[in-house]
C-alpha positions as CSV (number, residue, x, y, z in Angstrom):
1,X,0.0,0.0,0.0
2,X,1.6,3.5,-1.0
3,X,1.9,6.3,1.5
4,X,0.4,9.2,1.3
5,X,3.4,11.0,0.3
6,X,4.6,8.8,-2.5
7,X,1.1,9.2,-3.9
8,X,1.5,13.2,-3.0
9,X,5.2,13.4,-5.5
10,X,3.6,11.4,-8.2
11,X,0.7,13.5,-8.8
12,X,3.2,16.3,-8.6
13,X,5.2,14.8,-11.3
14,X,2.0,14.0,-13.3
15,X,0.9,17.4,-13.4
16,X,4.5,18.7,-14.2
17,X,4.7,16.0,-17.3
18,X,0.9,17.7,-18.3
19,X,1.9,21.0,-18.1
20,X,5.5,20.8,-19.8
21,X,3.8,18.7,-22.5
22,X,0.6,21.4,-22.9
23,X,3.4,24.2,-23.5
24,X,5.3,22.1,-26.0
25,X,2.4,21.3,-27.6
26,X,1.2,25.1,-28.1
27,X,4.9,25.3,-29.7
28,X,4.0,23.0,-32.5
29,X,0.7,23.7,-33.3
30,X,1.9,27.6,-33.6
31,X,4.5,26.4,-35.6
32,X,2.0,24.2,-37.8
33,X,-0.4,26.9,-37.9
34,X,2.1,29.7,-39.5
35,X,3.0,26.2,-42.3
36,X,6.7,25.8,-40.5
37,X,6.4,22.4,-41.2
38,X,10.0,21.2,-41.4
39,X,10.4,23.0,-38.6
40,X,7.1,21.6,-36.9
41,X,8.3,17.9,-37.4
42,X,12.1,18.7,-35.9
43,X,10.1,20.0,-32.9
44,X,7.5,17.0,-32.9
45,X,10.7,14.8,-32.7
46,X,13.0,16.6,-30.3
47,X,11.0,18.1,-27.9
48,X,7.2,17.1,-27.7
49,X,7.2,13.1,-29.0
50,X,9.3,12.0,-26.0
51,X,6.2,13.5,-23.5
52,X,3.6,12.0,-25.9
53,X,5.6,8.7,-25.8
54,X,6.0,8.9,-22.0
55,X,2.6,9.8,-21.3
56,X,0.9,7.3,-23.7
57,X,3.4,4.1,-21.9
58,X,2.4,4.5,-18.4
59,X,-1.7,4.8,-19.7
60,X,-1.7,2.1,-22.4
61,X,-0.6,-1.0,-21.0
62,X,-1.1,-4.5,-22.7
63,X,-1.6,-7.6,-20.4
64,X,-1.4,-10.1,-23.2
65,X,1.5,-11.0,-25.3
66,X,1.4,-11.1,-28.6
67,X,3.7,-13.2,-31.5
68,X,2.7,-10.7,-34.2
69,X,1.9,-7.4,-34.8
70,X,0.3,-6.4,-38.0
71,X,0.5,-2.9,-39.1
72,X,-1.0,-1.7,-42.5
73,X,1.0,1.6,-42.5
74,X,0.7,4.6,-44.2
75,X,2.6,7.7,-44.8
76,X,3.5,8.3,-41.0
77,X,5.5,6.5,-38.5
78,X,4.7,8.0,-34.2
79,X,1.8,5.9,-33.9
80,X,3.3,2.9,-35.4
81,X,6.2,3.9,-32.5
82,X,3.6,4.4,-29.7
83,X,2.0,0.8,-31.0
84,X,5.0,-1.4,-31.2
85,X,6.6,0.2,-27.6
86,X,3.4,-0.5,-26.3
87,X,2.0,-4.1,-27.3
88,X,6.0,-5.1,-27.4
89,X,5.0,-7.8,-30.0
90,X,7.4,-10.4,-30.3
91,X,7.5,-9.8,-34.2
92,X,6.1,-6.9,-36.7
93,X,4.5,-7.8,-39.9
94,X,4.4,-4.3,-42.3
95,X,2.3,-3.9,-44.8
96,X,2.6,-0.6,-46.8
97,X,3.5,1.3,-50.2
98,X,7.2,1.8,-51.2
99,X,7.2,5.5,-50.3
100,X,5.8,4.3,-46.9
101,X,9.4,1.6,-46.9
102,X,11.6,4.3,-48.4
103,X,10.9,7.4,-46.1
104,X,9.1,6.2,-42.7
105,X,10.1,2.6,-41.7
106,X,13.8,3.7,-40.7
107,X,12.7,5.5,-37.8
108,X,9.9,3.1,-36.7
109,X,13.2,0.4,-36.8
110,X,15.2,2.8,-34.9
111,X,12.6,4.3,-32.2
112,X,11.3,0.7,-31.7
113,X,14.8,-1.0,-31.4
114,X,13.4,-4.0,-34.0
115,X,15.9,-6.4,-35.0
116,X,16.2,-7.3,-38.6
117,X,15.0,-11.1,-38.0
118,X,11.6,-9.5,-35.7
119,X,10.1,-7.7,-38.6
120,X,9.0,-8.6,-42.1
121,X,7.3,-6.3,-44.2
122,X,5.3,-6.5,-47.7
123,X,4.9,-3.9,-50.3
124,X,1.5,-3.1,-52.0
125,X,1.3,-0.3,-55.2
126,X,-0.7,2.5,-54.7
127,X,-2.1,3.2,-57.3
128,X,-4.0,0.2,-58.1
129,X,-4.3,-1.6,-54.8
130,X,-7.7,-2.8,-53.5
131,X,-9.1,-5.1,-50.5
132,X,-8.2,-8.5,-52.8
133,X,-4.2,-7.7,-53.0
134,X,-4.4,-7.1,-49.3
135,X,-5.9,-10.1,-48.3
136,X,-3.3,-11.7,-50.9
137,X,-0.5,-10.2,-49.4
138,X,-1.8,-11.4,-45.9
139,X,-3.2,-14.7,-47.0
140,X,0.7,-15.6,-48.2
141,X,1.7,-14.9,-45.0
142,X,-0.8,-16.4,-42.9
143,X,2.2,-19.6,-42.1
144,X,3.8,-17.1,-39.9
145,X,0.6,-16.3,-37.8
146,X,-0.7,-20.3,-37.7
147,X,-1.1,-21.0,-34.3
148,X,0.5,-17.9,-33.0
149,X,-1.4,-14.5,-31.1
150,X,-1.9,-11.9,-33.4
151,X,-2.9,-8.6,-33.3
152,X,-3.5,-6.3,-36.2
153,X,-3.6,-2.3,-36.2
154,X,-6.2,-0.4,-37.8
155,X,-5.1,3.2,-36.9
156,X,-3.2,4.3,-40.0
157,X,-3.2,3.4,-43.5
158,X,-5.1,3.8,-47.5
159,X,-8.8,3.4,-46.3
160,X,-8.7,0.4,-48.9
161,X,-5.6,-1.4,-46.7
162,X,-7.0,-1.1,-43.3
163,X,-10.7,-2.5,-44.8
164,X,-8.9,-5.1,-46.6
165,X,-6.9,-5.7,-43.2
166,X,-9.5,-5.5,-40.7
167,X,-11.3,-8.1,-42.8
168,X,-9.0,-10.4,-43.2
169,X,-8.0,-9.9,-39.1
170,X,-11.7,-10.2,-38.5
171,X,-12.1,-13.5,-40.5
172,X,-9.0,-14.9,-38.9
173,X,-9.5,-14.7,-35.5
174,X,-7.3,-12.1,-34.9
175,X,-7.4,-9.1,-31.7
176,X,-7.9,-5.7,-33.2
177,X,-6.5,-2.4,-31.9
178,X,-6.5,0.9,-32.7
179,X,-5.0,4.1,-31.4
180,X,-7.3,7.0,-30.8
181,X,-6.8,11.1,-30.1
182,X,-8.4,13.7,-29.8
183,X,-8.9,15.9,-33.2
184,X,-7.8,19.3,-33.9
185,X,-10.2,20.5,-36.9
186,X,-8.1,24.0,-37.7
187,X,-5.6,21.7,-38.8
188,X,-7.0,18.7,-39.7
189,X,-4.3,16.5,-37.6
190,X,-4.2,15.0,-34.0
191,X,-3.7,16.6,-30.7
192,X,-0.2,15.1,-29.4
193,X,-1.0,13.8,-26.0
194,X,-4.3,12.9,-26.3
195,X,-3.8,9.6,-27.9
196,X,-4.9,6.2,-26.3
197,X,-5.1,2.6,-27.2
198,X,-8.4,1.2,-27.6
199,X,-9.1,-2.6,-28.3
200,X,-12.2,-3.9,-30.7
201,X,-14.2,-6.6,-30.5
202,X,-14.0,-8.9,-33.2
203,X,-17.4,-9.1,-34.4
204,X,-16.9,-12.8,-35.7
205,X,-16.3,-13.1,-31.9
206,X,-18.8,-11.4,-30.4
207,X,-22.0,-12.4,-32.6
208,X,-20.4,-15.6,-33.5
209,X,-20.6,-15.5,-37.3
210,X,-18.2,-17.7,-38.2
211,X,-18.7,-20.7,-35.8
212,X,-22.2,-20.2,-36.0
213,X,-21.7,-20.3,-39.8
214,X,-19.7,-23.7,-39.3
215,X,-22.4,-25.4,-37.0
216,X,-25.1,-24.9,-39.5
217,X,-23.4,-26.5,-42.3
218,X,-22.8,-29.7,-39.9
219,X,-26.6,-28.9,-38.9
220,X,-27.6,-29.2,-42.3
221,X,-25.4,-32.2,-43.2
222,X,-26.9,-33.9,-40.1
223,X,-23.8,-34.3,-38.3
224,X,-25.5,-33.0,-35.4
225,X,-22.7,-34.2,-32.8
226,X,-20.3,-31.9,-34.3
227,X,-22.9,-29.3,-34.6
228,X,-23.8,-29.3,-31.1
229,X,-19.9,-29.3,-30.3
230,X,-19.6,-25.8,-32.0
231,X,-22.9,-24.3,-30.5
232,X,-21.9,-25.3,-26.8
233,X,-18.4,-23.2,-27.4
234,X,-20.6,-20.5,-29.1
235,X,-23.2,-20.2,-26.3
236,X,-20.4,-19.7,-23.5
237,X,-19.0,-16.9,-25.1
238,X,-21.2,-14.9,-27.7
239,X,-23.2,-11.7,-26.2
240,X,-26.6,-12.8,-27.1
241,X,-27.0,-16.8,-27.3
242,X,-30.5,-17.6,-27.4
243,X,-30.7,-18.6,-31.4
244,X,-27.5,-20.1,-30.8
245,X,-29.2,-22.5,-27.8
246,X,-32.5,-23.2,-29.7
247,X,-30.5,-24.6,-32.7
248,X,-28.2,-26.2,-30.3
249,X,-31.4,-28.0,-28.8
250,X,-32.9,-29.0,-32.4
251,X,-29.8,-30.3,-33.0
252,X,-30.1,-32.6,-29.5
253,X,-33.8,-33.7,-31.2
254,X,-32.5,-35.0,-34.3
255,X,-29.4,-36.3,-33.0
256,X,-31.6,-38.7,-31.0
257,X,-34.2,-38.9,-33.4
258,X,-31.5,-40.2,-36.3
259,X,-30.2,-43.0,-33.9
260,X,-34.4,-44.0,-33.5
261,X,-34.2,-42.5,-30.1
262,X,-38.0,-41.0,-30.0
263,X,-38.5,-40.6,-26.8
264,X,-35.7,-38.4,-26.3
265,X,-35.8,-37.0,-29.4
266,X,-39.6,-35.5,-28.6
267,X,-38.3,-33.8,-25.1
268,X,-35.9,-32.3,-26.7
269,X,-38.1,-30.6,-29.8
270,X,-40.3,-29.8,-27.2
271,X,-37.7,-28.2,-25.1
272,X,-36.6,-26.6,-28.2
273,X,-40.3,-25.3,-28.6
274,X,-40.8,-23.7,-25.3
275,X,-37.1,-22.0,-25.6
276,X,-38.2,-20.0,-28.8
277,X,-41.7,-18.9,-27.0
278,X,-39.5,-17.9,-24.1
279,X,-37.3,-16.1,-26.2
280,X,-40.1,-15.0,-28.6
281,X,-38.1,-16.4,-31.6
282,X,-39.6,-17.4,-35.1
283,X,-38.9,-21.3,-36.2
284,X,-40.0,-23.5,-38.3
285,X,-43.4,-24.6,-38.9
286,X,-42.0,-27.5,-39.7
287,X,-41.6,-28.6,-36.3
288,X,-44.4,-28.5,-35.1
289,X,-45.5,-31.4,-37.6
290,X,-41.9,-33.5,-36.7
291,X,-44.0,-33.2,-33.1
292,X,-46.4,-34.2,-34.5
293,X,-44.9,-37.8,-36.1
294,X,-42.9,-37.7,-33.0
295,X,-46.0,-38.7,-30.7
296,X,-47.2,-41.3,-32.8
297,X,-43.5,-42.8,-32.8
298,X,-43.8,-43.1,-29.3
299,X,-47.0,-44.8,-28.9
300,X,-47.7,-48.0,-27.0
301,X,-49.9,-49.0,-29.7
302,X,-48.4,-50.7,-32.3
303,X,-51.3,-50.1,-34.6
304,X,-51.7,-49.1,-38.6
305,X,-50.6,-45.6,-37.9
306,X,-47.9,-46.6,-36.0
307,X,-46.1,-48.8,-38.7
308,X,-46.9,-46.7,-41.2
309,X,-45.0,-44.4,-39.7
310,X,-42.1,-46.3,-38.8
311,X,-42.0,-47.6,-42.5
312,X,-42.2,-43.9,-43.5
313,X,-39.3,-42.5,-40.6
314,X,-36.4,-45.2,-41.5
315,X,-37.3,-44.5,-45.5
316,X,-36.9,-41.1,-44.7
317,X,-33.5,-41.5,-42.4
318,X,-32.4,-43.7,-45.5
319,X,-33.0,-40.8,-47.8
320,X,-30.4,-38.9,-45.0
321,X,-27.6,-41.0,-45.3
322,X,-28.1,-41.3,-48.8
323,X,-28.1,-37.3,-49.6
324,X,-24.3,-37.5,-47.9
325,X,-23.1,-40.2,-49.8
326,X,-23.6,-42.7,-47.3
327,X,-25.2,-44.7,-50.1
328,X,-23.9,-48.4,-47.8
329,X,-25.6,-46.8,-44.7
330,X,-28.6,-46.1,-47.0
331,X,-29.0,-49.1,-48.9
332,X,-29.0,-51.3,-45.4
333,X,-31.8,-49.1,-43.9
334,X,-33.8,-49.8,-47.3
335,X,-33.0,-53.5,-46.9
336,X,-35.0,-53.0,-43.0
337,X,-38.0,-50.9,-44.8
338,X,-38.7,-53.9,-47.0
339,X,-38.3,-56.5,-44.9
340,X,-40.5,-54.1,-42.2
341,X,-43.3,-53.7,-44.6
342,X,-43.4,-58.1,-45.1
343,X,-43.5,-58.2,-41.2
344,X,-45.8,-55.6,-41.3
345,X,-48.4,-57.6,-43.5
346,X,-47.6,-60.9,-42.2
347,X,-48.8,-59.8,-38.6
348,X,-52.3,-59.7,-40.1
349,X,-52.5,-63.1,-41.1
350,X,-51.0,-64.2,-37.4
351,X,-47.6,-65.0,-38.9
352,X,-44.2,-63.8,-36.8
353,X,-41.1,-64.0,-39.3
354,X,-39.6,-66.0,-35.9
355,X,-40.4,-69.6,-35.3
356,X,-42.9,-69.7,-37.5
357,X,-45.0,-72.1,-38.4
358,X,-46.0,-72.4,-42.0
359,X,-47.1,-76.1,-42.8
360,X,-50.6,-75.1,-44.1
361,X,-48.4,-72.7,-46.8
362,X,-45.2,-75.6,-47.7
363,X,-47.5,-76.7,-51.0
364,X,-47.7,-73.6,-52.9
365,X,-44.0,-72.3,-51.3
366,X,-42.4,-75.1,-52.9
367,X,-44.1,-74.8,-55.8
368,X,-43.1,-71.0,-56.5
369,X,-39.7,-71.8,-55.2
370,X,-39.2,-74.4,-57.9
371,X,-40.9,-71.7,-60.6
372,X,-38.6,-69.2,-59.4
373,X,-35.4,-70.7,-58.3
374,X,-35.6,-74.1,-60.3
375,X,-35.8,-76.1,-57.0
376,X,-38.2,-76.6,-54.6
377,X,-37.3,-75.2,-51.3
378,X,-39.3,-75.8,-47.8
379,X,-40.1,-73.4,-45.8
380,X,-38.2,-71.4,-42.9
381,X,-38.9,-70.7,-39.5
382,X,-36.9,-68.2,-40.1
383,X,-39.0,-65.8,-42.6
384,X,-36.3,-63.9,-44.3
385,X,-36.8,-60.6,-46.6
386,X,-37.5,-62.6,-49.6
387,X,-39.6,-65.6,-48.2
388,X,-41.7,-62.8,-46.8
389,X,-42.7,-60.8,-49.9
390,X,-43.7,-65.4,-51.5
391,X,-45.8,-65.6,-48.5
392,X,-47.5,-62.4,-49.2
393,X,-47.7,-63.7,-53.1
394,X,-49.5,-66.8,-51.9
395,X,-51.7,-64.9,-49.7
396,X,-52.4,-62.3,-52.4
397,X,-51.9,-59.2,-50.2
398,X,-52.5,-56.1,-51.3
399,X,-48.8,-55.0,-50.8
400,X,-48.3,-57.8,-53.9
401,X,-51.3,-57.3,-55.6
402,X,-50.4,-56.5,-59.6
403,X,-46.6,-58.0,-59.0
404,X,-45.6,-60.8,-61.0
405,X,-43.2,-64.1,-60.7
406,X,-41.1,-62.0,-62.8
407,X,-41.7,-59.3,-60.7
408,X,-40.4,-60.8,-57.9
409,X,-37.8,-62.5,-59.7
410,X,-36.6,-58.8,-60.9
411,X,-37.3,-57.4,-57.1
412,X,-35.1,-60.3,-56.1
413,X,-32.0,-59.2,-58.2
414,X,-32.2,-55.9,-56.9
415,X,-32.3,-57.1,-53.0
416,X,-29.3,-59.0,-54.1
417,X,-26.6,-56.1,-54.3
418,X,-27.4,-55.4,-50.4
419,X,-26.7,-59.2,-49.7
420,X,-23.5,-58.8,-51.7
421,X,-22.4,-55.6,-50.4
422,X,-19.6,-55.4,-47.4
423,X,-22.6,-54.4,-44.9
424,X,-24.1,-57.6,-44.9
425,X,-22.5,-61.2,-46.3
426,X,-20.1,-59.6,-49.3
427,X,-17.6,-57.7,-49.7
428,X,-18.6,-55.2,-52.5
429,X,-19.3,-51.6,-52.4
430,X,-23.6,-51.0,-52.5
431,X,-23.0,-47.5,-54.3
432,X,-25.4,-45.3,-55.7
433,X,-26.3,-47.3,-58.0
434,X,-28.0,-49.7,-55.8
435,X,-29.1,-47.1,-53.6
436,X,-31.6,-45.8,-56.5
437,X,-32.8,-49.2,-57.3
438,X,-33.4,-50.3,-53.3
439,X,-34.6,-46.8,-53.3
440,X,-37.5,-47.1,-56.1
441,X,-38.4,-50.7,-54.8
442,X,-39.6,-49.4,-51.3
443,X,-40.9,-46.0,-52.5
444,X,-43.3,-48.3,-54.2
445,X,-44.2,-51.0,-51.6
446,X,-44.3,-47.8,-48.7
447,X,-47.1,-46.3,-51.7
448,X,-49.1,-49.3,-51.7
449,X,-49.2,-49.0,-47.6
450,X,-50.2,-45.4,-47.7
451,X,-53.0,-45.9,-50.6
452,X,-54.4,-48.1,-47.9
453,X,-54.6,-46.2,-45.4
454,X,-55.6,-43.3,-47.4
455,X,-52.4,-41.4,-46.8
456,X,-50.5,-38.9,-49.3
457,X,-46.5,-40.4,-49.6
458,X,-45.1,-37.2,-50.1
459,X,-46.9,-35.4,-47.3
460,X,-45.4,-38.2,-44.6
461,X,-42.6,-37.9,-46.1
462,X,-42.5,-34.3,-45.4
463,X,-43.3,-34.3,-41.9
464,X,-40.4,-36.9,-41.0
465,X,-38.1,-34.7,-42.9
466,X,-35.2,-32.7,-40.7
467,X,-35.7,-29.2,-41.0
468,X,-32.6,-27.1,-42.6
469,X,-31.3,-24.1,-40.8
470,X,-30.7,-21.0,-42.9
């Protein structure tokens, strides 16, 4: 704790630094004011800078280190001073004109005592730069910053460099600084003294542009666990996070709702429901039908609605994987909404594809095997894919009604590249190829199941679809 006299001889040195550096700076102005300029900027230099240097060190102190300094400079060089004495990066990046290199940077070098290895510096043309050769020049350089904490200046400079900088800075990730002074309008220049350091927020940073950016893409190419990695960091930290947490919740919902999780899947889009009334923010009306699926997923009932809907949600979550290329992942959920839609119908005529018994059926099975195959075949107890979709031929379901032994034969081919592929007994890529075929064979069967039930396809389809976020 200082005594009250050490506190006493400070403030009596403050107020002498003040007043010796308001009388040198009524010197220059007078001399700016009456165009003595040469003279004005020997003055500047000898007399008034060290006081403006002094008093703008013991006001402007940096807590953080910094690897890198970047300075766009232009046609000056006591800021650039007051920056690099200040901030005491560890290296200086210039980035200005040739007249800027030819007639300024000596003195920064000299004032700043830079060593030749702590600085490098990059010359633009004047006359024809624009915001694309400064993010060029930057971009080449961006090796040196990788990994390291940068700062960049935005005090000084063509208006074109500092945009072109600040963007680039901005987009990067980088802190932004500045140094402000008061303004003397007779003149049109600073007031020595006056001048102060002031920090920006990167507004990247503080509305979360770029993250937020990053998350939605994964949103909308349902990697949701990614997603929700980059809008918990994004929630901590950005000033206003309540868009941020209701996509961050929809992202929870379909998350669960893509690994079949339904029941937690429908707390969550609830949850993510409440938060935008709370928040009195817009989404989707879209949602509200996913609720609606949602609850009759996660009835006890197993009823027509129910399957239909099951049929209709792993189609859909098929159609997912498929949109990302994921065509093996597709074509084995495509496989299950065939063989669901057999189990489906079988149920209705009291057969379970396990342990089943299907004695009163072993005439006409072996007799379309033999048709089909070439050799009778008895029936399983195990009723695979394809001896479901016979059974339903011998029973003349609806789901078969119209198909043909050639149909089946032609249905059977397809089935046939999933059996081969690496995701079940083979080792062959599925591809897209067989993805369109599986694809077209359940769109149809899933059709027959909604025409019965008096259902429109593309309307289900709809409602089990994940919204996108824009």
């Amino acid at each position: 704790m200082s005594c009250p006299i050490e506190n006493y001889l400070i403030d009596g040195l403050l107020s002498i630094l003040m007043e010796d550096l308001e009388r040198l700076r009524e010197g220059w102005l007078e001399l700016v004011k009456s165009c003595r300029l040469e003279e004005a900027g020997s003055y500047y230099w000898g007399e008034l800078f060290p006081y403006v240097e002094k008093r703008f060190l013991e006001n402007n102190k940096m807590r953080e280190e910094y690897d890198w300094l970047i300075l766009p400079a232009g046609l000056e060089s006591s800021y650039y001073i007051l920056l690099i004495n200040s901030i005491k990066p560890k290296n200086v990046y210039f980035l200005g004109t040739k007249e800027f290199k030819d007639n300024f940077l000596n003195k920064i070098i000299e004032k700043t005592d830079l060593k030749a290895s702590q600085y490098v510096v990059d010359i633009l043309d004047y006359d024809e730069m624009d915001v694309a050769d400064v993010y060029e020049k930057i971009r080449k350089r961006l090796d040196l910053f990788y990994n390291k904490k940068v700062i960049l200046d935005l005090t000084r400079g063509k208006r074109i460099m500092s945009v072109g900088a600040g963007i680039v800075g901005a987009f990067f990730g980088f802190d932004l600084v500045y140094v402000d002074e008061e303004w003397i309008d007779e003149i049109k220049r600073g007031k020595p003294g006056t001048e102060k350091l002031v920090t920006v927020k990167n507004p990247f940073e503080v509305f979360g542009d770029l993250e937020g950016q990053e998350a939605r893409e994964l949103f909308n190419h349902y990697d949701y666990g990614a997603a929700i990695y980059f809008y918990k960091k994004l929630r901590e930290r950005i000033a206003d996070p309540r868009k941020i947490e209701i996509e961050e919740l929809l992202a929870e919902a379909y998350l669960h709702w893509n690994s079949f999780n339904f029941k937690a899947a429908m707390s969550k889009l609830e949850g993510t429901v409440r938060k935008s009334k709370q928040y009195n923010l817009k989404i989707s009306s879209e949602l509200y039908r996913n609720l609606e699926v949602l609850n009759i997923l996660n009835k006890k009932e197993k009823d027509d609605e129910f399957n239909l809907h099951i049929i209709v949600d792993l189609y859909v979550n098929a159609l997912r994987k498929a949109e990302v290329g994921m065509f093996e992942d597709s074509v084995s959920r495509l496989y299950r909404v065939l063989e669901l839609i057999s189990q489906y119908r079988l149920r209705e005529y009291g057969i379970e594809t396990s342990n089943a018994d299907l004695a009163k059926y072993a005439g006409d099975y072996k007799r379309l095997t033999k048709e089909l195959y070439g050799f009778e075949k008895e029936p399983s107890f195990e009723v695979g894919l394809k001896d479901g979709y016979l059974l339903l031929f011998i029973l003349k379901d609806y789901i078969v009604e119209g198909e043909s032994l050639e149909d089946l034969r032609r249905m059977f081919g397809v089935i046939r590249a999933r059996d081969n592929s690496i995701i079940a007994h083979g080792l062959e890529l599925a591809g897209e190829k067989a993805f369109k075929n599986m694809n077209q064979l359940a769109r149809k069967f899933i059709g027959k199941v909604c025409n019965k039930q008096e259902k429109n396809i593309e309307e289900l389809i709809k409602k089990h679809s994940f919204v996108k976020l824009i």
